[in-house]
C-alpha positions in Angstrom: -2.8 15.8 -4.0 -5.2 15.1 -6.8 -5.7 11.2 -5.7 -7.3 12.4 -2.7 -10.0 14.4 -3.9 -12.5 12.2 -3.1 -11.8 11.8 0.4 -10.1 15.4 1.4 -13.1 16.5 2.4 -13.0 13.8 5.5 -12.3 14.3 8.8 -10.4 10.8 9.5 -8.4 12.2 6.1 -4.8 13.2 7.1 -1.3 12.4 5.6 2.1 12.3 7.0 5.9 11.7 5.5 6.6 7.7 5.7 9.6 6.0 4.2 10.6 8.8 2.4 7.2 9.3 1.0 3.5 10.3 1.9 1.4 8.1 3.5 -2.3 8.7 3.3 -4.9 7.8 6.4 -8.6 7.9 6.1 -11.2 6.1 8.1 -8.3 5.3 10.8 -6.6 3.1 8.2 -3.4 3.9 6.1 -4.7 3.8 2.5 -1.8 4.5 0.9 1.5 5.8 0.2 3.0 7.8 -2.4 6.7 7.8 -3.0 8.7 10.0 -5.6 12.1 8.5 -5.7 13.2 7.6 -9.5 15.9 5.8 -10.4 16.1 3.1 -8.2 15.3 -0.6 -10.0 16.8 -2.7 -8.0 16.9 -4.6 -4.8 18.8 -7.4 -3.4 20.8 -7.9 -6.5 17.1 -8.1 -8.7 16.6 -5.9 -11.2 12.9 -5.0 -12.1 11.8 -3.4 -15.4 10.2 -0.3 -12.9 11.1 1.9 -10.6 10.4 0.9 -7.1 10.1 4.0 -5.0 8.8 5.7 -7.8 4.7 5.4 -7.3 2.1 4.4 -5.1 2.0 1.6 -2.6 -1.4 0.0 -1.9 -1.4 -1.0 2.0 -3.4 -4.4 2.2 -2.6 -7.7 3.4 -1.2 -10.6 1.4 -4.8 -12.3 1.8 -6.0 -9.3 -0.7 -3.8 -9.8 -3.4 -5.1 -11.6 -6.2 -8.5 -10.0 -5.4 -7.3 -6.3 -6.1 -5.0 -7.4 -8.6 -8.0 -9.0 -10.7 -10.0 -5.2 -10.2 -7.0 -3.6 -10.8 -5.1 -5.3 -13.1 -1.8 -2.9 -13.2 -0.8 -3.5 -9.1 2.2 -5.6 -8.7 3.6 -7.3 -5.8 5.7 -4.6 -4.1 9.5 -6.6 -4.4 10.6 -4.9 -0.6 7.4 -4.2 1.0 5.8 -7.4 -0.1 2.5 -7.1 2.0 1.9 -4.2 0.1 0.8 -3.5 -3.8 2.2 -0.8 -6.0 1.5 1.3 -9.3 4.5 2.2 -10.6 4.4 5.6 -11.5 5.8 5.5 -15.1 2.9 3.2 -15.9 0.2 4.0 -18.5 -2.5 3.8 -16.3 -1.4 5.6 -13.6 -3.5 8.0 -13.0 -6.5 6.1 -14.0 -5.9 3.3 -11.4 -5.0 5.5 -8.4 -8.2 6.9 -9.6 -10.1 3.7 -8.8 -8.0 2.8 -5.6 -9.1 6.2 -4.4 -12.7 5.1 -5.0 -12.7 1.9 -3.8 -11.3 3.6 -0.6 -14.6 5.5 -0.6 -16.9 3.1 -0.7 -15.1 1.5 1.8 -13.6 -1.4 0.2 -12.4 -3.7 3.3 -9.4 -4.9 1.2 -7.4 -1.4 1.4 -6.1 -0.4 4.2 -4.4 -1.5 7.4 -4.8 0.0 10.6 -1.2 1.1 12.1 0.5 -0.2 14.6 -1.0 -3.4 14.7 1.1 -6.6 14.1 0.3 -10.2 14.5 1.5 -11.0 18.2 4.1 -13.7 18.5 2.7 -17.3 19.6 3.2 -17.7 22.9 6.1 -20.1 24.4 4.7 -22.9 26.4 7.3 -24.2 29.0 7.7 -27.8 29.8 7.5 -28.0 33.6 10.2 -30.7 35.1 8.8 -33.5 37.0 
């Protein structure tokens, strides 16, 4: 895939199918996922003016947002997976921002990526002991 160029070459670099799509690891963190499912704009009775299984999903946490969304001003909040950003892939800048997503991967930018399988464990219950 022409995204990963810059990292191919990697060996942390591997992909696998994910939601219907291809998720992309590198450095031990899912980057990324690409999904080609057109046709589908809407969800939960909302209807968005974009496709939204149609183009690439930006794992990150919700922390990260604004941040990425200022250097990359095109990512939307993804309406299902909302921890996640997306480029729709019938945007203009498409290829230009999955460009600079894959570069900021590079460098190593701390804001993309999540490593998988890890989720926030649930506070623990403390019990009450009868007296």
């Amino acid at each position: 895939m022409w995204v990963c160029e810059p990292f191919a070459d990697d060996p942390s670099y591997f992909s696998k199918r994910m939601f219907g799509g291809l998720a992309i690891y590198v450095f031990d963190k899912m980057q990324m996922v690409f999904m080609e499912s057109p046709g589908d704009f809407e969800w939960k009775g909302e209807v968005f003016d974009f496709e939204i299984w149609n183009g690439l999903m930006v794992c990150t946490s919700r922390e990260f947002h604004e941040s990425l969304k200022q250097d990359f001003s095109y990512l939307v909040n993804h309406p299902v997976l909302g921890k996640w950003l997306y480029l729709p892939m019938t945007d203009e800048s498409f290829e230009s921002t999955a460009e600079g997503v894959a570069e900021a991967i590079v460098r190593g930018d701390e804001r993309i990526g999540i490593i998988p399988g890890q989720k926030k464990r649930p506070k623990k219950k403390t019990s009450k002991k009868a007296k």
